[in-house]
N, C-alpha and C positions, 0 to 999 in steps of 0.2 A: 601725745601730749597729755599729764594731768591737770586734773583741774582741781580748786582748791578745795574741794569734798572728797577729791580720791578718784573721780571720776576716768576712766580715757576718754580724750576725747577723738574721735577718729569719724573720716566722711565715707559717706553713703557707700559708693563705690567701691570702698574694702569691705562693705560688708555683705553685698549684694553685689549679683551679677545677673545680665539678664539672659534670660533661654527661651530660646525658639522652638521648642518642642510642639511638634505639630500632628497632625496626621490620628489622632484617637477618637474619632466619632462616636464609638459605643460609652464612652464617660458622659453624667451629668453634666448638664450646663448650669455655670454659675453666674452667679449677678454682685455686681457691685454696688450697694448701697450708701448714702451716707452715713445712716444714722446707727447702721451695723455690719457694715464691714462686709467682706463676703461672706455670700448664703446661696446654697441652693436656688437656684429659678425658680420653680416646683414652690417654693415655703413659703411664698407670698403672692397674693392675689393681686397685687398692685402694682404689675409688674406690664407695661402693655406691648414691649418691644418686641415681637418678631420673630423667633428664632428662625435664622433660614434653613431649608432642607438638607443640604449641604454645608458640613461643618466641619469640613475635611480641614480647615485650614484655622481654625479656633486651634487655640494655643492649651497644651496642655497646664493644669494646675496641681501640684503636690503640697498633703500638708509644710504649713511654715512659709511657703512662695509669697511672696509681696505681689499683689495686683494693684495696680493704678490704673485710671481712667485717665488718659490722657488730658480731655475736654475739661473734667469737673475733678482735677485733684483741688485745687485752690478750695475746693466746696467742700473736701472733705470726702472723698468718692476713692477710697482705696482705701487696703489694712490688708493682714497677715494672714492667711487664709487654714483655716481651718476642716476644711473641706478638699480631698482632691474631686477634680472634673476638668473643665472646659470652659476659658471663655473668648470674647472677642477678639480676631488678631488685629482688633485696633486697640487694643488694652495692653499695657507690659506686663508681662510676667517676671520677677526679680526672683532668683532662686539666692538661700543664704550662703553665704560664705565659710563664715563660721560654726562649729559645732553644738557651742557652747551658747551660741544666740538665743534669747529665749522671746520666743517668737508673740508673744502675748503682752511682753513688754514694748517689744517692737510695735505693735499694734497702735498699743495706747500713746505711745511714744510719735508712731507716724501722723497721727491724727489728729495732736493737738492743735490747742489756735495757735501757739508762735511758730509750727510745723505749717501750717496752714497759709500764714502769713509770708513763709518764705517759697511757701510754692506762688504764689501769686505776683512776686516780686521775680520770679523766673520763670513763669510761663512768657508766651511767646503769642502776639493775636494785637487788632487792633482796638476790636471791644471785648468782655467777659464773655457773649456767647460764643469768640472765636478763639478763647484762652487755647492753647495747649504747653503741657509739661513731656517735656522730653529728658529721656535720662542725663543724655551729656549734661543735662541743669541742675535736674534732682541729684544726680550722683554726688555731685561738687558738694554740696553740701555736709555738715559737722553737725556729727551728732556729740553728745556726751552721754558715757555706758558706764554704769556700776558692775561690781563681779560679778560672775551671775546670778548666788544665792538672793544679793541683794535683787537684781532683776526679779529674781519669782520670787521675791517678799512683797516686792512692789506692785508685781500681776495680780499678786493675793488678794492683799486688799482692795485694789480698784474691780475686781473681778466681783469681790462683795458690796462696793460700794454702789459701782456703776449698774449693779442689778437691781436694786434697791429703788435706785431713782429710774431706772426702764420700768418697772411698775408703776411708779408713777405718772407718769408718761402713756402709759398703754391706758392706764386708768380714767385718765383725764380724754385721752381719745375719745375711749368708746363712749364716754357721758356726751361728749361733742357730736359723735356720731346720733348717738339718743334723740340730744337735742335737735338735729337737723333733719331727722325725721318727723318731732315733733312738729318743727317751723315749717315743714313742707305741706302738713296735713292741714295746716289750718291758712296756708295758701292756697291749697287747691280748692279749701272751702269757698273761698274768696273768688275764684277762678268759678267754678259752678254758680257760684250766684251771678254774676257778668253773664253768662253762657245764660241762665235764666231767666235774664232783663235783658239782651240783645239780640243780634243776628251772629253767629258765625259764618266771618269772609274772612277769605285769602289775602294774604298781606298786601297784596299786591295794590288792591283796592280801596284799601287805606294811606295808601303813601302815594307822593308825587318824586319819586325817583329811590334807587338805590342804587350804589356803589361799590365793587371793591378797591381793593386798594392795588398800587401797579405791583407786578412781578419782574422778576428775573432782575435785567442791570437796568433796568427803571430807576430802582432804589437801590447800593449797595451801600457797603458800611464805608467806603472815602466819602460818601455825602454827607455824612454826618457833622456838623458843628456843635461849637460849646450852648448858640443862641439862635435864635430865627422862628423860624416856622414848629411846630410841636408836629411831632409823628406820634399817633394814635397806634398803640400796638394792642396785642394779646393778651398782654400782664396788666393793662390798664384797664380791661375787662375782668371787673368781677359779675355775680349772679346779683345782678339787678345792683349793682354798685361801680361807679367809677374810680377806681383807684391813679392817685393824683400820685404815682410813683415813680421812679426809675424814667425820667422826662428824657428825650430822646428828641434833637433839632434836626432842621436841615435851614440853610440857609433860604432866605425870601428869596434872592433872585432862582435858585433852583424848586423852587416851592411854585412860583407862577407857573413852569411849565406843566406842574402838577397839577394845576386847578381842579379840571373836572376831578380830583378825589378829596375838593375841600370840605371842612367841617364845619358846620356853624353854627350858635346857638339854636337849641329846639330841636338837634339833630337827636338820633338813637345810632350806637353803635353795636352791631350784631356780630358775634365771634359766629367765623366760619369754618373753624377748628379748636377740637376739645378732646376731652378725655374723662375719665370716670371722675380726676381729680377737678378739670376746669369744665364746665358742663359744654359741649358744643352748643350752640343757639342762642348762649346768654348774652341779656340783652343790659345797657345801660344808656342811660340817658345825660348830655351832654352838657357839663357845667356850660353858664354863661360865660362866668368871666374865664374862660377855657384860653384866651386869643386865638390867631391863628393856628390852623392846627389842617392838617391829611390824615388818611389812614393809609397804615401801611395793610401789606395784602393779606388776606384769610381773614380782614378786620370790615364788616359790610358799614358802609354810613347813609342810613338810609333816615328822608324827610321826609315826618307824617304830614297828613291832609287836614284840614279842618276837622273833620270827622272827629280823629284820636287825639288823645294827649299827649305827649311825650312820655311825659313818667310813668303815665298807662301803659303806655306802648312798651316800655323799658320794662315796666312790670306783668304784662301778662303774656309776654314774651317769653321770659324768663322762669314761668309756671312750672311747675313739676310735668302737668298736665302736655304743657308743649312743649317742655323737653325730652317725653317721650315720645311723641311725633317724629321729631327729630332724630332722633335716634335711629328709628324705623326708615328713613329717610336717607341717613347718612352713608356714607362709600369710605373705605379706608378699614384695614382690621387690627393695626397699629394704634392709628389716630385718626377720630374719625371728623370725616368732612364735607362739607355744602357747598355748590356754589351759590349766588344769587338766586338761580334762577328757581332753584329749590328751594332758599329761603322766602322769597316772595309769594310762595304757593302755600305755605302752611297758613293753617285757618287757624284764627283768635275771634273769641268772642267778643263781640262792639257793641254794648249799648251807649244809649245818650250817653253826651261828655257830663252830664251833671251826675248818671249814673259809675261813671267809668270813674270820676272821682271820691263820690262814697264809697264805693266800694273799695278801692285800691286806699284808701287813708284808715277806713277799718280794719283791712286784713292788717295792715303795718301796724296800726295801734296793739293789733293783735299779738304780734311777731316781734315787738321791739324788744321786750323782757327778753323773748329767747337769746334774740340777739345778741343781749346785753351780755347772758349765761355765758354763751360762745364764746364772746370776745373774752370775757372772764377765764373761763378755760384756756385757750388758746393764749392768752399771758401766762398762767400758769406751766404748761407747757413749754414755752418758751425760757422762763424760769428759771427751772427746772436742765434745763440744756445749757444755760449758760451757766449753771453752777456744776453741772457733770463735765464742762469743757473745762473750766478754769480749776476745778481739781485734778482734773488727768494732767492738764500743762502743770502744775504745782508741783504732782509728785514725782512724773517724769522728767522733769529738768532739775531735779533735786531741792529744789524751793521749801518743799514741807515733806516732814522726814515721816516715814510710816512708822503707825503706832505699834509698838510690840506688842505681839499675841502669842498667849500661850503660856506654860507655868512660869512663872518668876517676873512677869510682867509689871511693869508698876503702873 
């Protein structure tokens, strides 16, 4: 079928097909990224998955092959690969069909948000973390393709455009990065003055109970409703922050049998799994008007004593200072993790509560600007991504025509 710019339009599955190519151990292992598509393992340090010793059965990758994550295409976690090696055989591998495919178009073209949107309306799961996209879905799908010259006019310019704005991006990072070393140094300062004006004890000593949350079919995702009871998860934990997001129910009457892992005002909740990106240990202190609420598991919910504050507690918890402790502490080489009984054992500094609140209202006083910078950057950034997505969908679905370059150009 043409479309009314000239376009063919033809689905997935005439243009791709998927291969099983297995059996190459000695190739690179590759990673699938969001925010760039396949890359090398090896090219980024922020990578924390695993590789197993045996890779016998990792799917081989040849330049041009389409890689998808099954789990996270809706997110944007596949593109045209560039690179041959090796990756997951829970990953697809799509080898092209055509000759003449120009594989960089494809890229940008697979990636978009209205591509994006149609993986999500055909993956298969009953919440987003159990999405998957399987080909018989993807395949069905209709694309619409310019001839090729047009194709790598198109690559052209998003090749120049989309680099443009990645420096930006990287740019605004590393100031972020900057910043959060800054804001850490004058936490710890804050951290050493407490440690100066009290006693260092073990959590344990401070609190009148801690908690995790249940495992296995305790909780699974059929319990979940639209309203009820609030389940405290991982992504509600920030570093010394509650994030009021992504709200997660289970109904009350299956919430009573859950009690002993209720939450209540005053509570602190202690993540007892992290990563370079979510700190392991980080601690938050628990809105009031939260209502009812549990923690689901790897989420600790532990009552402070008279002794401590809450927010204190939340906050020097969540110190540089005792996130390296933790660390030191931690089991897992993937993602690393605590149980209770290890959290309970790390020492924080306690002076008075009249101490434990100057000091934790000045390091903040101290840290709010930064703060401020961050959140600034990180819009920015954000920005910045949504105007690199909504020009990629623009030029690849023919929307906004590329600019001519080169002599005669007007």
């Amino acid at each position: 079928m043409t479309t009314s710019n000239g376009w063919q339009r033809i689905r997935l599955k005439h243009l791709y097909r998927p291969s099983g190519v297995a059996n190459h151990p000695q190739e690179q292992v590759l990673s699938v990224y969001r925010d760039y598509g396949v890359i090398p393992k090896t090219s980024r340090s922020d990578n924390f998955n695993k590789t197993p010793e045996n890779v016998d059965r990792y799917l081989l990758v040849r330049l041009g092959d389409l890689v998808v994550n099954r789990m996270k295409a809706w997110q944007g976690s596949l593109g045209v690969s560039e690179h041959r090696g090796i990756v997951s055989g829970d990953y697809e591998v799509l080898r092209p069909s055509l000759e003449d495919l120009e594989g960089r178009f494809m890229h940008y073209l697979l990636r978009s948000s209205h591509m994006l949107g149609e993986y999500r309306v055909r993956s298969t799961g009953i919440r987003p973390s159990q999405w998957r996209l399987y080909w018989d879905q993807m395949g069905d799908l209709a694309v619409d393709l310019p001839e090729a010259q047009e194709q790598r006019s198109i690559s052209d310019y998003l090749d120049r455009e989309v680099a443009t704005m990645d420096d930006l991006i990287d740019a605004q990072q590393r100031f972020i990065t900057i910043l959060q070393k800054r804001r850490d140094a004058v936490w710890a300062a804050g951290y050493d003055q407490a440690r100066g004006r009290g006693q260092m004890l073990q959590l344990r000593r401070v609190i009148t109970s801690i908690v995790d949350g249940p495992f296995g079919s305790s909780l699974t995702s059929a319990h979940y409703t639209s309203e009820g009871t609030r389940v405290l998860r991982l992504g509600n934990l920030g570093t010394n922050d509650f994030k009021d997001t992504d709200a997660a129910f289970i109904s009350d009457e299956y919430a009573a049998a859950l009690k002993q892992h209720a939450v209540e005002p005053g509570d602190v909740i202690i993540a007892g799994l992290g990563d370079e990106n979510q700190p392991l240990g980080r601690a938050a202190a628990v809105p009031d008007d939260l209502g009812p609420a549990i923690v689901k598991a790897d989420c600790f919910r532990v009552r402070p004593a008279a002794t401590i504050g809450q927010e204190y507690l939340a906050w020097v918890y969540s110190a540089p200072q005792t996130r390296a402790v933790i660390r030191l502490l931690a089991r897992g080489s993937t993602r690393q993790r605590i149980n209770t009984s290890i959290a309970k054992m790390v020492e924080i500094p306690v002076p008075s509560r009249e101490e434990q609140e100057r000091i934790m209202t000045e390091s903040q006083r101290k840290t709010s600007h930064i703060d401020t910078l961050i959140a600034k950057a990180q819009e920015n950034v954000e920005l910045v991504r949504k105007r690199k997505t909504a020009l990629i969908t623009a030029v690849t679905t023919g929307q906004k025509r590329v600019p001519a370059v080169g002599p005669g150009a007007a």
